[in-house]
C-alpha positions as CSV (number, residue, x, y, z in Angstrom):
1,X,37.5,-56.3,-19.1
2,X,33.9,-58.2,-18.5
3,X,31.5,-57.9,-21.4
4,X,28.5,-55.7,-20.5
5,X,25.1,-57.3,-19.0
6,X,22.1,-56.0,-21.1
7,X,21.0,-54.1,-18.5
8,X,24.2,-52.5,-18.0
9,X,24.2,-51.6,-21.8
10,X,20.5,-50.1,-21.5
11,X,21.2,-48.1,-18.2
12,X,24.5,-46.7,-20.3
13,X,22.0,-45.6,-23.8
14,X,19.3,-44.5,-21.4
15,X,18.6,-41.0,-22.6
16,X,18.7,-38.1,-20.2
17,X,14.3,-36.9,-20.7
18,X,15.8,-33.6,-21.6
19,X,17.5,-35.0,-24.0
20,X,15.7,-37.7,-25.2
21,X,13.0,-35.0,-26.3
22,X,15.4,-32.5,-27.9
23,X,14.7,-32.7,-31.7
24,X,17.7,-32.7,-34.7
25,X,16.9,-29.4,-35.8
26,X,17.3,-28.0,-32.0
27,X,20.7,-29.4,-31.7
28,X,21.6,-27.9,-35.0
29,X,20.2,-24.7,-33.3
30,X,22.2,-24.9,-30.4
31,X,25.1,-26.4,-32.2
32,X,25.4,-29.4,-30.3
33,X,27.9,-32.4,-31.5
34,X,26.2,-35.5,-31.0
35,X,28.4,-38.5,-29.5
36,X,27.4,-41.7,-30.2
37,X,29.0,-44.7,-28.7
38,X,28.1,-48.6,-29.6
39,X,27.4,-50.7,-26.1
40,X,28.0,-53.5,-27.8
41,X,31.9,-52.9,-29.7
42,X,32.3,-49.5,-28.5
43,X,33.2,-47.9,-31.4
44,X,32.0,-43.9,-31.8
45,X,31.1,-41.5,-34.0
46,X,30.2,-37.7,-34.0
47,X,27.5,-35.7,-35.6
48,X,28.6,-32.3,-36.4
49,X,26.4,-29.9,-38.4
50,X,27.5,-30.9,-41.7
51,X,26.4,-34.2,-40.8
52,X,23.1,-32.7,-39.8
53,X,22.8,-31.3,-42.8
54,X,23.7,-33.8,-45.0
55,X,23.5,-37.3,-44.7
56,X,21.2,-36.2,-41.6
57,X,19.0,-34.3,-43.2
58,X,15.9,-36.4,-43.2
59,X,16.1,-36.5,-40.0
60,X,15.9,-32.7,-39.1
61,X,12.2,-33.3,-37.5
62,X,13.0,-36.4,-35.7
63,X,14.0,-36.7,-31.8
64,X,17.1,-37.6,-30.2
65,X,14.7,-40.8,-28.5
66,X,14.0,-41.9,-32.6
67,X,17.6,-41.3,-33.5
68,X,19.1,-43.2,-31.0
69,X,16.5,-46.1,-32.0
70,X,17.6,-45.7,-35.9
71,X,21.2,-45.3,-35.6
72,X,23.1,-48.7,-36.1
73,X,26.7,-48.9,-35.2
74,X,29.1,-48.4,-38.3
75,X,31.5,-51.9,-36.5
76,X,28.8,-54.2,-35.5
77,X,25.3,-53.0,-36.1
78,X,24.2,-53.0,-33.5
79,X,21.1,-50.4,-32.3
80,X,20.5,-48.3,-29.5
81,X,23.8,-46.6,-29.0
82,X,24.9,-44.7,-25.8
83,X,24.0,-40.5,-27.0
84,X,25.9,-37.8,-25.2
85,X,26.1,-33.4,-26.7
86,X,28.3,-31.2,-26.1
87,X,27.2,-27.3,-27.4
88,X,24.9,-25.3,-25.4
89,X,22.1,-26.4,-23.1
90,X,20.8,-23.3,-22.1
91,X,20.7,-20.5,-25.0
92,X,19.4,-17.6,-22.0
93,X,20.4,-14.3,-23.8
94,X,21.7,-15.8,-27.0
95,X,18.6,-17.8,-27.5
96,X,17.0,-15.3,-30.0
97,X,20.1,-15.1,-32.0
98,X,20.8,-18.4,-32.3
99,X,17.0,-19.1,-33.6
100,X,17.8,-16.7,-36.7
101,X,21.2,-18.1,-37.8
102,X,19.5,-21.5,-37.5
103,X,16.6,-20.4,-40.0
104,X,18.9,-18.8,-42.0
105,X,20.9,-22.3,-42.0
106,X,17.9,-24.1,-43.2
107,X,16.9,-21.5,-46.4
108,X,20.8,-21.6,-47.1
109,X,20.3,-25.6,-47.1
110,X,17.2,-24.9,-49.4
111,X,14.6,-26.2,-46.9
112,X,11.6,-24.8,-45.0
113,X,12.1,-23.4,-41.4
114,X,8.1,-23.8,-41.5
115,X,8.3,-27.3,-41.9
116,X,10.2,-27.5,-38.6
117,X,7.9,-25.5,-36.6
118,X,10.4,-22.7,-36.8
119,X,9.3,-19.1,-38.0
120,X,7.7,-16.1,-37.9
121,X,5.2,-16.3,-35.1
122,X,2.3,-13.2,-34.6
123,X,2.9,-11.9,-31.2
124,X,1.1,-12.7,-28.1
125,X,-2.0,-11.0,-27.4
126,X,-3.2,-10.6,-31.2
127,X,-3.8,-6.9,-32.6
């Protein structure tokens, strides 16, 4: 198989805008799996909540566009790697629900759903 021209390696880790938005602590909201997959070695990996929440962690705040930047490959180091989910996209009727079992994920974890932009919000229209 033919090695990979560096533009076929940056079309492959080009990020989806959707996606390259999406923040850590949404996907642990919509409990996504994160694939990543080297362009250079292809070796992978998955993130999985307990990854989120662990060794992740610091990264909570940070989107999937600053991930992808940060995340070497375990083989060959090398950076940007291919990103793929799988969970849900679209939360529709399920989205409220999810949102509380995510902040009570975080005060389980011990941190600060506020410090995610995630919380008690006064509703629209004031008093």
């Amino acid at each position: 198989m033919p090695e990979l021209s560096d533009q076929q390696r940056r079309k492959m880790a080009e990020l989806e805008p959707w996606l390259a938005s999406a923040r850590l602590v949404d996907a642990l909201e919509r409990r996504w799996e994160i694939h990543f997959r080297c362009t250079g070695c292809g070796a992978s990996k998955t993130w999985r909540r307990d990854t989120m929440l662990g060794r992740a962690r610091g990264l909570l705040g940070a989107t999937m566009a600053e991930i992808q930047r940060r995340t070497p490959c375990p083989q060959c180091a090398a950076r940007m790697p291919a990103m793929s989910v799988s969970g849900v996209i679209d939360p529709g009727p399920a989205a409220e629900r999810l949102r509380w079992e995510l902040i009570s994920t975080l005060i389980d974890a011990g941190l600060k759903p506020t410090d995610y932009g995630i919380g008690w919000q006064p509703p629209a229209g004031g008093c």
